[in-house]
C-alpha positions in Angstrom: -7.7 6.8 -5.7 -5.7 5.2 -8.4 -3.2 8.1 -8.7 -2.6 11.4 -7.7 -5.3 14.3 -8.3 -4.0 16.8 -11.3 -3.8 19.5 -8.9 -1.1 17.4 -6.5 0.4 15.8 -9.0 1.4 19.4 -10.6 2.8 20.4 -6.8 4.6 17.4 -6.8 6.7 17.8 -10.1 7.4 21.4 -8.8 8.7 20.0 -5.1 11.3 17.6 -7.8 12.4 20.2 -9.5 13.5 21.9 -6.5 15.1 19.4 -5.4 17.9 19.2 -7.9 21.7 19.4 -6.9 20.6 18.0 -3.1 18.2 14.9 -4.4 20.5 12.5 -3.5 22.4 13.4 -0.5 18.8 14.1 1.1 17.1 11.3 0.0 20.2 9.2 1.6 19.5 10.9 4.6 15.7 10.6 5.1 16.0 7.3 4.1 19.1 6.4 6.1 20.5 5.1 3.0 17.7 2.2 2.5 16.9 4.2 -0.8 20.1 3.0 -2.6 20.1 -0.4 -0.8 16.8 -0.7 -2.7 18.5 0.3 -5.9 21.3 -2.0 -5.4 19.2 -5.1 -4.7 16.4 -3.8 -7.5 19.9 -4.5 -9.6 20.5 -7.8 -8.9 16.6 -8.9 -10.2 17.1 -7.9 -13.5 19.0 -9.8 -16.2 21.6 -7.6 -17.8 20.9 -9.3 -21.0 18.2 -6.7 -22.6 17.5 -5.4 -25.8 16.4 -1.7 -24.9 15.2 -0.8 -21.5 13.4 2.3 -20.1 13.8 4.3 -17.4 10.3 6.1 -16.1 10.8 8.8 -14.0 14.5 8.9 -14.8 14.9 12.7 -12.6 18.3 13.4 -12.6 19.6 10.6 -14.0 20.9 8.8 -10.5 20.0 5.3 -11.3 20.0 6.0 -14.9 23.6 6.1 -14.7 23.7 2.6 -12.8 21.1 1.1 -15.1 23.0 2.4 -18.4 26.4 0.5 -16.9 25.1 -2.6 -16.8 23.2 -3.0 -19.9 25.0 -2.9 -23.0 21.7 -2.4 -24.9 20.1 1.2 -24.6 18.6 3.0 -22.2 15.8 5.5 -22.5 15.0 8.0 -19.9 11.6 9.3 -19.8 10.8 12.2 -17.0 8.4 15.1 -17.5 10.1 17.8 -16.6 12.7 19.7 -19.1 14.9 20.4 -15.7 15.4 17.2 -14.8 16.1 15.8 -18.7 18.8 18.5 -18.5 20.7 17.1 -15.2 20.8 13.6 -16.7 21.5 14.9 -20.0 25.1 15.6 -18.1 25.3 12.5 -16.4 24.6 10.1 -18.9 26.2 12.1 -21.5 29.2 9.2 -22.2 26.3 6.5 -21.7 23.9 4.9 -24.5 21.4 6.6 -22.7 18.3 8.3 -25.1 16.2 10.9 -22.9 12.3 11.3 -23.5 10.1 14.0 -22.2 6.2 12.5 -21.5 4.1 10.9 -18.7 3.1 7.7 -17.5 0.1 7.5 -18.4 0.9 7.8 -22.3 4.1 6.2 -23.1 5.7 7.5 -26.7 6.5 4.0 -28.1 5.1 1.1 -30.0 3.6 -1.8 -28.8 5.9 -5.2 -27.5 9.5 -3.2 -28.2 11.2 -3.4 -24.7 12.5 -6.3 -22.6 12.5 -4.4 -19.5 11.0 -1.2 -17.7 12.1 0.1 -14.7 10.2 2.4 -12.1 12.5 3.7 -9.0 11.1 5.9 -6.5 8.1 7.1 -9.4 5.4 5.3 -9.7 3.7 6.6 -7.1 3.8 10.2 -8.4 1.3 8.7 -11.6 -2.3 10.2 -12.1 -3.4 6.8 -12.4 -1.1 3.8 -11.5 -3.8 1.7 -13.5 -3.0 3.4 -16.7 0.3 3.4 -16.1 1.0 -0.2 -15.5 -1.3 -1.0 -19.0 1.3 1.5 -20.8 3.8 -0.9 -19.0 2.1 -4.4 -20.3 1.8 -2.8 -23.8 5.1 -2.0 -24.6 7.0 -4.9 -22.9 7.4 -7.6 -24.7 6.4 -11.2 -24.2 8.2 -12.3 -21.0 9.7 -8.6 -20.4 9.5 -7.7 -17.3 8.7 -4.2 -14.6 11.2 -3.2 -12.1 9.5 -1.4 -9.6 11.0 0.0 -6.7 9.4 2.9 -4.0 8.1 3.5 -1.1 5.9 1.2 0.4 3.1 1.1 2.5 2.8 -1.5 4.9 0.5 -4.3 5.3 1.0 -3.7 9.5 -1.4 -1.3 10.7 1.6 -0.2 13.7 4.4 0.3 10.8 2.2 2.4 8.6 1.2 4.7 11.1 5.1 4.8 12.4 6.3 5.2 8.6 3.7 8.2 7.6 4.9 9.7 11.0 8.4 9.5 9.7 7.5 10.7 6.5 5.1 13.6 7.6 7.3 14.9 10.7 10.8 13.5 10.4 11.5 13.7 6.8 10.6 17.2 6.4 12.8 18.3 9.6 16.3 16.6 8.1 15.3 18.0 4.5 15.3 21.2 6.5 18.9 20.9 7.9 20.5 18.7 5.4 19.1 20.9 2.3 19.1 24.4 4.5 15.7 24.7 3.4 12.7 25.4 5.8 10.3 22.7 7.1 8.2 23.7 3.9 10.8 21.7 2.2 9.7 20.1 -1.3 10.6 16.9 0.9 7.1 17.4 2.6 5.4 16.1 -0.5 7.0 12.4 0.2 3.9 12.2 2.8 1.4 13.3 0.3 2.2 11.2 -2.3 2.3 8.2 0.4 -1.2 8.8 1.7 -2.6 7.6 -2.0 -0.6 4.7 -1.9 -1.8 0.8 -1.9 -0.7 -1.3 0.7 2.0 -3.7 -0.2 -0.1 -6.9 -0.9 -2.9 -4.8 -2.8 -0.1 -3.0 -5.2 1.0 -7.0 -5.3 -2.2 -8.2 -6.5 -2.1 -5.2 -8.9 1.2 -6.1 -10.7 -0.3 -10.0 -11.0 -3.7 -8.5 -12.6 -2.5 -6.4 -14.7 1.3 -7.8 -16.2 1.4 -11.8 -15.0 3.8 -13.2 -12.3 5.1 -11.0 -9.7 7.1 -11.2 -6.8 8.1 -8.3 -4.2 10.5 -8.0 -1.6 9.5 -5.9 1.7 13.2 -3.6 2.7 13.2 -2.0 6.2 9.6 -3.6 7.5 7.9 -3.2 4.2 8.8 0.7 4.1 10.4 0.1 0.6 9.3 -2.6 -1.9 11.8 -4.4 -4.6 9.1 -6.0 -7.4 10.0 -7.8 -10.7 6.5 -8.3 -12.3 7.1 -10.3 -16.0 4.3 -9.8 -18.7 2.7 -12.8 -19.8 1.4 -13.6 -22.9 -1.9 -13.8 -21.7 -1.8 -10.2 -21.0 -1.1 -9.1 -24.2 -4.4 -7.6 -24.6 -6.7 -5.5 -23.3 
């Protein structure tokens, strides 16, 4: 699979909707706060010399906020859903930050306009990754370059069956007590979106075919990844 069905991917953006006002705090939690470490390093890859950036999956505006304090150039903020525009709308309201409702897969700008994208924690919830990362190529410019932060999946057979353990049983369980929600917790859709990830090298070789030069970092024994893939001029096209 190169993305998540239509059917899954609609139960998916429900589970993040319902997951506004505890997003972070529970995210921290299941995470045991590897999740903003993530962020933090994903921070210090990137030049904060850009001429427009853009968030995808911005949610509630969590990084957004980080992101649009260290550029002085724009920031747009793409998400699909209208609730989670609204949250960030608040957030960022004091930031150059421009929010955008649309998917992945069909990005609303022109060719070769941004210096940088960034994808935290969302690229994984795409219909088709494939598509997604040629809507990437096509509006970066010559040498811009993909953040990409998220879950990963890990290239030792051990870790990935201890991490989709974690994610399947664990996670749902403190979502459960940290969000006073039951174990059908939108938090139970973290394991279902990981089950139709790459492993790390493959998602790797992916970023290489399809933008140029990449390198990743593996965070807590390759459960996260940290990638800074820059679009080469040879992969303008096509």
């Amino acid at each position: 699979m190169r993305g998540l069905p239509p059917r899954l991917w609609r139960r998916v953006e429900e589970a993040l909707e319902e997951t506004i006002g505890s997003y972070e705090h529970v995210n921290h939690l299941i995470s045991l706060w590897q999740d903003e470490r993530a962020r933090r390093r994903g921070l210090q890859l990137i030049d904060s010399k850009v001429d427009i950036a853009l968030e995808l999956g911005s949610g509630p505006g969590n990084y957004a906020r980080l992101l649009a304090e260290r550029f002085e150039a724009p920031l747009l903020c793409l998400d699909y859903s209208p609730s989670m525009l609204m949250e960030a709308r608040e957030r960022l309201r004091e930031l150059k930050a421009h929010l955008l409702r649309g998917v992945f897969e069909a990005l609303p700008l022109r060719e070769s306009i941004l210096s940088l994208v960034v994808a935290a924690y969302a690229l994984r919830d795409s219909t088709d990754r494939v598509e997604t990362l040629k809507e990437v190529r096509r509006i970066l410019k010559s040498r811009g370059r993909l953040l990409l932060i998220d879950l990963g999946r890990p290239r030792n057979p051990l870790m990935e069956r201890l991490l989709a353990l974690h994610l399947r049983i664990v996670v749902p369980l403190i979502a459960a007590l940290a969000a006073r929600r039951g174990l059908r917790n939108p938090w139970r859709m973290l394991y279902e979106t990981y089950r139709m990830l790459p492993r790390n090298n493959e998602m790797l070789r992916l970023l290489e075919e399809l933008l140029g030069d990449a390198e990743m970092e593996e965070l807590a024994l390759g459960a996260i990844i940290v990638a800074v893939a820059e679009r080469s001029e040879e992969q303008r096209e096509g």
